[in-house]
N, C-alpha and C positions, 0 to 999 in steps of 0.2 A: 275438258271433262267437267260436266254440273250434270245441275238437274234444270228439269225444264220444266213449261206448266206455259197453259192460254185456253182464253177464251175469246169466239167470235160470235157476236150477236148476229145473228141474221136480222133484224130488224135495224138495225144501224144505230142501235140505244148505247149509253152510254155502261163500259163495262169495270166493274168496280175495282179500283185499285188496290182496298182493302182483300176483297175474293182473292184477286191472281196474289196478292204478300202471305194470304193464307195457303195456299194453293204450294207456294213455294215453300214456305216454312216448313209445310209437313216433311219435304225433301231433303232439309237445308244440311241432312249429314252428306248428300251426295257430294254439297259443293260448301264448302266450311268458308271459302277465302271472300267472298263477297257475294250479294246480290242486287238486283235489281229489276224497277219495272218498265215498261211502254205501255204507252195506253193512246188512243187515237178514237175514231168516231167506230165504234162497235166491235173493238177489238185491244185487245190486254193480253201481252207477254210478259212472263217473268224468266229469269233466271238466280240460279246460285251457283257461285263458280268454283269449281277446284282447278287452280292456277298449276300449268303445267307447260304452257311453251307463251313467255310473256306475262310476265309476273307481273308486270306496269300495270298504271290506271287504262293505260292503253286498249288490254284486252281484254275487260267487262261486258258486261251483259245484259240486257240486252244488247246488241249494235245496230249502231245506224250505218247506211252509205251516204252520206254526204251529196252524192251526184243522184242518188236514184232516186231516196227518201225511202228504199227497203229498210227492212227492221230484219234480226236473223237472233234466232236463239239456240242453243245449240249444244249440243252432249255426246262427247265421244273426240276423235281424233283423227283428222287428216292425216296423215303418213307420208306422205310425198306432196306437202304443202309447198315446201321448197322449188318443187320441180315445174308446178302448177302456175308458183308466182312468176318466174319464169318464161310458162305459156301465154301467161294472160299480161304482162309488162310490169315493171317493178315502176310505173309512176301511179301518185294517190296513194298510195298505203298509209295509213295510220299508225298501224303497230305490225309487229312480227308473230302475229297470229294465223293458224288454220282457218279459224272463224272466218277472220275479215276476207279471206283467200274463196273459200266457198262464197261468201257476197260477190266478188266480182265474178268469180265464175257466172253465176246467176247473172248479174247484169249482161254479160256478155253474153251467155247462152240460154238463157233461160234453162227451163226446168230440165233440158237434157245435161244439164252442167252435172247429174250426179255420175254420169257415165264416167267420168273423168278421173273420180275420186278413189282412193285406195286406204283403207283405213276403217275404222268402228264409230261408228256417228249415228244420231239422229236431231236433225236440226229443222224449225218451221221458219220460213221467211214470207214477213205479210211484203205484198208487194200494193203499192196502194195505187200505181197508174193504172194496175189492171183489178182492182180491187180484188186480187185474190192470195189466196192463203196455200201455200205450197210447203210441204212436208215432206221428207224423206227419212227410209232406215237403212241401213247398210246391207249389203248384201247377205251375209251371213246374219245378219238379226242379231250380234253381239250386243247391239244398245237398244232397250227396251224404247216404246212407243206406244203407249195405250189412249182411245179416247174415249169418248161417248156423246149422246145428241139428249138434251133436255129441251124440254118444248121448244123455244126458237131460237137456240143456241147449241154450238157446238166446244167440246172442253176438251183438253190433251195434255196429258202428263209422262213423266218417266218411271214414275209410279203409281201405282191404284190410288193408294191410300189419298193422293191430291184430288182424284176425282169424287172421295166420297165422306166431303167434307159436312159441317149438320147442314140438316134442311135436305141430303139427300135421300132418298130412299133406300137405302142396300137392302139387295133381295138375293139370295144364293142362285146358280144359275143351277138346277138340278138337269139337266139333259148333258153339262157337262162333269157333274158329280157320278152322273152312270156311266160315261165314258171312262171315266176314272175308276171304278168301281167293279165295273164289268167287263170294257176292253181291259182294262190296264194301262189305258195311254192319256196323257196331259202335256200340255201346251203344245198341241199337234195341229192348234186350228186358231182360225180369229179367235174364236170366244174365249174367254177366260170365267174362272170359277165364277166368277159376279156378276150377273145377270145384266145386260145395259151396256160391259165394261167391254171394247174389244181389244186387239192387238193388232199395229200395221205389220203385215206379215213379213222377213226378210226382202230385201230385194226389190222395194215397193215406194211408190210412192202415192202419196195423198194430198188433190188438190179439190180445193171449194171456189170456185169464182162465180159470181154473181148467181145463187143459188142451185149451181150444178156444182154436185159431190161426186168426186171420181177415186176411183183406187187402181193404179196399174201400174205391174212389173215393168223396171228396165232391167233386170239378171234373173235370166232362165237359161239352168244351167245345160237344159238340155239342147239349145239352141246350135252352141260348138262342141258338144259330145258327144254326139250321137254313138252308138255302144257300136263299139267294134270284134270283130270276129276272134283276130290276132291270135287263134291257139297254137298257131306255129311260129311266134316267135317264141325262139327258147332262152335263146342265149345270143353270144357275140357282141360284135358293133353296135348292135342297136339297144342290146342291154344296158353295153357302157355309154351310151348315150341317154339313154333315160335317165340312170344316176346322174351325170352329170349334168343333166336338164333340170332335174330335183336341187338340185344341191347350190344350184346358179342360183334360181327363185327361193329357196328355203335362205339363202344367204344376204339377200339383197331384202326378203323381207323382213329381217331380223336387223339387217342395216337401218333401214326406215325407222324399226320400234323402238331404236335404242334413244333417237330423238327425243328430248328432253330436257328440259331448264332445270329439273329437280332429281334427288337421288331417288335411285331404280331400284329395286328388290328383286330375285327371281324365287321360284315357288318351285323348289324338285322334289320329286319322288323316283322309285327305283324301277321304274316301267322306260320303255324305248322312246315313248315320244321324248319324256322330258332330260333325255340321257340323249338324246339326235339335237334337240336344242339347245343344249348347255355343251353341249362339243363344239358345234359353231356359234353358238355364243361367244364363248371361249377364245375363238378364233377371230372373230369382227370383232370383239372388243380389247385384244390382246391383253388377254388374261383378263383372272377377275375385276384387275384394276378397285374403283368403289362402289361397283356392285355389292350388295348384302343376298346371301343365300339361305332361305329358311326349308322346311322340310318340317311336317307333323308326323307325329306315331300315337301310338292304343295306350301303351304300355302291357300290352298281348303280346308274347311271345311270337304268338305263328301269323302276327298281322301285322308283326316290326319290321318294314322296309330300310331301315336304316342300313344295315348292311352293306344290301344292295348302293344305295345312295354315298354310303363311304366308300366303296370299291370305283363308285364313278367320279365322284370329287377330289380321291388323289390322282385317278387317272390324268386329271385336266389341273389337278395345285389348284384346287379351289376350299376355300372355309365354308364349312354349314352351321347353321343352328339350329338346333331339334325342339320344338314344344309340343306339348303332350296334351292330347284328352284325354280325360279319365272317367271310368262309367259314372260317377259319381257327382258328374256334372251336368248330364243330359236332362236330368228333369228342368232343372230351372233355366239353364241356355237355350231349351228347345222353345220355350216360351216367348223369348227375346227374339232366337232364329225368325219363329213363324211373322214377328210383327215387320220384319224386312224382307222375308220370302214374301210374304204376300198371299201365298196358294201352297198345297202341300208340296213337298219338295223333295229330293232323291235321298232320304236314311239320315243316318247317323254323318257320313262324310262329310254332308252339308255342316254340320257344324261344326267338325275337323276343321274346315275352309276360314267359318270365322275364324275359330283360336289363331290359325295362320297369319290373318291379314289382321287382327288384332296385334299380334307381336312385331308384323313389317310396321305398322303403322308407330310403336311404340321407338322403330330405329328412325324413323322419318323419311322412308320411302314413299313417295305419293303413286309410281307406276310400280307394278309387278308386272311378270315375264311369265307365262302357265304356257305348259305344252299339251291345251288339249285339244282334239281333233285328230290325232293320226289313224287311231282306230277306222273310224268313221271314213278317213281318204287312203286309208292305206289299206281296207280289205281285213281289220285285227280282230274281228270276233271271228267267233267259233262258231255260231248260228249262220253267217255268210256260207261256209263253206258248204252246204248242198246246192245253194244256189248255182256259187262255181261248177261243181260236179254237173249240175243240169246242164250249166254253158257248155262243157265240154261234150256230152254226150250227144244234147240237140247240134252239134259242128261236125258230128263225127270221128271223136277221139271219145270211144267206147274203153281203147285200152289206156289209152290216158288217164282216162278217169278212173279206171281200178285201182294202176298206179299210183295214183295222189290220195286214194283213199286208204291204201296200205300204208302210205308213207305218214298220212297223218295219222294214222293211229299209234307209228310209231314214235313221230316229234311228241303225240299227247301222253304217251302210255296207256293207249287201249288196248281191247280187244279188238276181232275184226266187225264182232258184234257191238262191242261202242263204238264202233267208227260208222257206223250203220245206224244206229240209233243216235248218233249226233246230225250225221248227214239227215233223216228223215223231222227230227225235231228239228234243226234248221227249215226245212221245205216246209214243214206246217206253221210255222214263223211266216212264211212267206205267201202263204196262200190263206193264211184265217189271220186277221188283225188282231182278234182276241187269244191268238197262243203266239205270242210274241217268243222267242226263245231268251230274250235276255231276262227271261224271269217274270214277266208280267205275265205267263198263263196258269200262272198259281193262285188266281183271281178265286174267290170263295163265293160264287153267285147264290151259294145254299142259303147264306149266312144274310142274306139282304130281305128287308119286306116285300110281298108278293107287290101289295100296291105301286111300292116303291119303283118295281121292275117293270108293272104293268104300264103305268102312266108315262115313262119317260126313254121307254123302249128305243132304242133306235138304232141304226148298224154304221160302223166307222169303217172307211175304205180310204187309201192313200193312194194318189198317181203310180203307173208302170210304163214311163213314158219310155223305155229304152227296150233293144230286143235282147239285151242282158240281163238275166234274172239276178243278178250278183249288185252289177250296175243300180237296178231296183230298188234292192235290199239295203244299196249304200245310198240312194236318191232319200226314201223313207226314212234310213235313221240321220240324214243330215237336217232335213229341211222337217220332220214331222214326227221324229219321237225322240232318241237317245239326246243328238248335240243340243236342240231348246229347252229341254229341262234342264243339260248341264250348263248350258251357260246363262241361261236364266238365275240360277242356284248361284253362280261366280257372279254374277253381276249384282247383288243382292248382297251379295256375301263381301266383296271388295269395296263397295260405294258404301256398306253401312257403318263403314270407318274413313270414307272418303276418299277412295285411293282406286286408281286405273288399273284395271285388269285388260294386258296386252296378251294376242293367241297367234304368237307369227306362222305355227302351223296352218291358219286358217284364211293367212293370205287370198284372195281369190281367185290370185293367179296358180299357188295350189292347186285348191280345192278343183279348179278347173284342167289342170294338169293329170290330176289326179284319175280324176274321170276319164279322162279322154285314152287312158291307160288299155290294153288289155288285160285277162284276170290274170294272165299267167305270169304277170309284173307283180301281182299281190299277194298269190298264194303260187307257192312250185315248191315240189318235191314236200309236200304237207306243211309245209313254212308259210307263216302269215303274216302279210306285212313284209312281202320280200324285199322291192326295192327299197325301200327304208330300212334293212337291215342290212340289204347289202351297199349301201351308202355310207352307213356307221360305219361298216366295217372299211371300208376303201379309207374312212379320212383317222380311225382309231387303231386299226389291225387289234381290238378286243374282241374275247367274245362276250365282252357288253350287249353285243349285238343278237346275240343266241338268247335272252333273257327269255323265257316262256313270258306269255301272257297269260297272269294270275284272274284268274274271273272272282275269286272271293278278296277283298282286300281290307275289309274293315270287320270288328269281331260285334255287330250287330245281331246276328244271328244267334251268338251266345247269351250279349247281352241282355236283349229281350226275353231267353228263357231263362234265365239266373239271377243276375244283380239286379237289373229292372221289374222282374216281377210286381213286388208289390205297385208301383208307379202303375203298371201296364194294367192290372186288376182292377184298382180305383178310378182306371180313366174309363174301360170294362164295362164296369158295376155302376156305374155311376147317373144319374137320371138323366143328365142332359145329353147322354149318349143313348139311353133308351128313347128319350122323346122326341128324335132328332125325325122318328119315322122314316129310316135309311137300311140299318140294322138290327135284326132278330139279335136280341142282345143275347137269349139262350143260345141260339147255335154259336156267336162268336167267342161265348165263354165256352163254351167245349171245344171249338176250335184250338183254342188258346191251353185249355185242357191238355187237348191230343200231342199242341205241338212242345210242348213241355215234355214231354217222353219220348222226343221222335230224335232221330240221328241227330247230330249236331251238323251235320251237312244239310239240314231240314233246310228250304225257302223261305224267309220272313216276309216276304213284299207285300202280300194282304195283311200282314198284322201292323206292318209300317201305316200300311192302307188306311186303316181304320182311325189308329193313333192318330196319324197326320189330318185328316178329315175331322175330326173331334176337336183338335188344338188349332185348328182353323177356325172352324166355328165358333169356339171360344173366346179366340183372339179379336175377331170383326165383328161378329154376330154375340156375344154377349151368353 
């Protein structure tokens, strides 16, 4: 795990070793244990390292290969490095490194060598026989990848902030500030908020050789999943086979993660993913052993998950420790938050995350353990379900589907009229980008300058590559709205203290698993996330497993109308939010007006909106 950083001249000039040590320094919280550079005829890699499998001099960074004269710089973690060494022969190693494991891969396979990999990574290898520059991200996009092209050169970092060093230009990218503003969606695309700056997207690789730039997927997910019909499996054999086909790869990829030279920390909360991880956790690792378990709270009564989280940690004889945010610290940590988010970020939670990996870091955990992702593979929102409902009726289970729609009104405690009004707000989720149902259709377009709308206009659409409108719905928040902002937000959040954040839910072999599912595996009998509940329940007999899914979990919504006030007023009121030419500052002060008297069930996300957008600008933009 580090951070990364390079430049490649296209003219074949000499690239300044000073640039790439600066370039790195900006990062140098990712990778605390050492750095260093490469430099050659028009090309300059740096690294900084956070030591995590091979502590030695051995496994620094940059690396050479010896036989090739490749260079490889690298961030993130191989997982089944062992198994690889293996494949490719344990003679020439150097050290007991993922790294040097990915080099020979590459030697030996070239650029298809990422297919091979299993694990959170983004590493570039110049190779100099073919004077080209070969980059890779991980499938799932766990490890950030950003570049850009200044006149005849190209630059790549693991963080913005390395690319926009002085002497650069930074220009707001406002075509995706309306995206943000009007859809409601962020980091759904290459671009990112900074004009110039892009992202390699999941699953992707990026090669430059002798002036041809290329960008192409090797994982697309729709490749081996194509959406299956399955509404008549209900049950039996092949039920018990799906759990047990989950619970094989959920177990083995939790084996892989727990590899590690240094002490591990795991991150619980009282929701099913991380109550399905910390079971078999528990399990491969026979007991907590010295694992350290942490867990945040509000100090909000109706938002204190601790309960929950103590009902699951005697279940399994495990210790926790609880640290707290408290309203009274978001003004000046939000500050801190934005210079390591980068771009605005998902609420108040996001900096629950720091305090979190702030206090693993003070036990001396370098990897953390997070269970996120199962929503997203397991079918666990609430806006999915019309989608299902449509699956079922375009197959022809018309009374199925009343069925499931009776039943979830009774898992949720509706009426038959909110079961109907969820199912329809889920559908318009799925056919209009900008009424997202997880909350981004509370967008406040009143509230924006005409100009502002005028000139940057534009309409956001996301692939429907499957004949599963469900399938869809989970295709879109995997790759293109919900899982990239949150693991953007954790990756940002875990490297600004230095420390690996592992997502064994997110395995690929999952997520691929997952998919390939029919719906009636994720939602049955109004239950969401079934096979993952009914897997908890086979290996716990709790009804741990029966936990509803809380859609509100943080007291944001309060706080912004109450203890924050004045904060939220002055950022408001204040001229640099007027002159930004983005927001009609009078409509968003009566917005902020209205939502001050409104239920406390009220949506905050455009007033997040706004806040975040402001303390963005402030932070880069001055």
């Amino acid at each position: 795990m580090c951070g990364i950083a390079g430049i490649l001249d296209f003219s074949g000039g000499e690239v300044s070793r000073a640039a790439i040590g600066e370039m790195v320094g900006m990062i140098r919280h990712r990778g605390p244990d050492g750095q260093g550079i490469y430099s050659d005829k028009g090309i300059g890699l740096g690294a900084c390292r956070l030591s995590i499998l091979d502590l030695s001099a051995a496994g620094q960074q940059p690396m050479l290969d010896a036989e090739t004269g490749n260079c490889i710089v690298h961030n993130g973690e191989v997982y089944n490095y062992k198994e690889l060494r293996g494949l490719i022969g344990g003679e020439g190693f150097r050290s007991q490194t993922d790294t040097e494991v990915i080099l020979k891969l590459y030697a030996k396979y070239g650029p298809e060598c990422v297919r091979f990999l299993n694990g959170i990574y983004a590493f570039c290898i110049w190779d100099p026989k073919h004077s080209r520059l070969f980059c890779a991200r991980d499938r799932l996009g766990v490890k950030p990848f950003f570049y850009r092209f200044d006149q005849n050169a190209f630059s790549f970092a693991s963080e913005i902030k390395s690319l926009l060093l002085p002497g650069i230009i930074r220009k707001p990218n406002m075509k995706i500030i309306y995206d943000y503003l009007v859809h409601g969606v962020y980091d759904h695309c290459e671009d990112t908020f900074f004009d110039g700056v892009r992202q390699l997207p999941p699953g992707s690789t990026l090669t430059i050789e002798r002036n041809r730039f290329e960008v192409g997927k090797y994982w697309d997910i729709t490749a081996d999943c194509e959406a299956l019909d399955g509404t008549d499996i209900l049950a039996g054999d092949k039920s018990r086979s799906t759990i047990d086909k989950f619970l094989e790869i959920l177990n083995d990829s939790i084996r892989l993660q727990l590899r590690s030279d240094v002490p591990i920390a795991v991150h619980v909360s009282g929701g099913l993913d991380s109550t399905l991880m910390l079971t078999i956790l528990n399990k491969v690792n026979g007991g907590q052993g010295s694992l350290k378990a942490f867990s945040y709270y509000y100090g909000e009564e109706r938002y204190d998950e601790r309960a929950f989280v103590e009902k699951l940690v005697k279940k399994v004889g495990w210790e926790v420790e609880y640290h707290p945010l408290f309203v009274s610290e978001v003004p000046e940590l939000m500050q801190k938050v934005m210079w390591y988010q980068e771009q605005p970020f998902p609420g108040i939670i996001t900096m629950a995350k720091h305090k979190l990996v702030a206090a693993s870091h003070s036990f001396g955990a370098k990897v953390i353990l997070e269970g996120q992702g199962g929503d997203e593979i397991g079918g666990g929102y609430q806006y999915y379900f019309g989608a299902y409902i449509l699956d079922l009726i375009e197959s022809g289970y018309a009374d199925l589907a009343l069925s499931e729609i009776r039943a979830f009104g009774r898992q949720n405690e509706l009426s038959i009229e909110g079961s109907f009004a969820m199912l329809v707000n889920g559908l318009a989720s799925y056919y209009r980008t900008g009424w997202s149902a997880d909350g981004t259709h509370f967008v406040k377009k009143h509230c924006l300058q005409p100009d502002f709308l005028t000139k940057y206009a534009n309409e956001v659409s996301f692939p429907k590559p499957f004949k599963s409108h469900l399938l869809n719905m989970q295709y879109r928040d995997v790759l293109h709205t919900k899982l990239p902002r949150i693991l953007r937000s954790c990756d940002r959040a875990s490297m600004a203290y230095g420390r690996e954040l592992r997502v064994p839910l997110l395995d690929h072999r999952l997520v691929e698993f997952a998919f390939s599912l029919p719906g009636i595996f994720k939602i049955r009998n109004g239950v969401q996330r079934a096979f993952m509940r009914e897997s908890l329940r086979s290996l716990l007999q709790t009804d741990l497993a029966d936990v509803p899914k809380r859609t509100v979990v943080d007291p944001q919504r309060e706080w912004l109308k109450g203890p924050l006030r004045d904060w939220v007023e002055d950022i408001y009121s204040s001229r640099s939010f007027r002159e930004r030419g983005i927001c009609d500052q009078f409509q968003v002060q009566e917005e902020y007006r209205k939502y001050r008297s409104a239920p406390n069930n009220a949506n905050s996300f455009f007033l997040w909106q706004w806040l975040s957008l402001e303390l963005w600008f402030r932070t880069f933009f001055g």
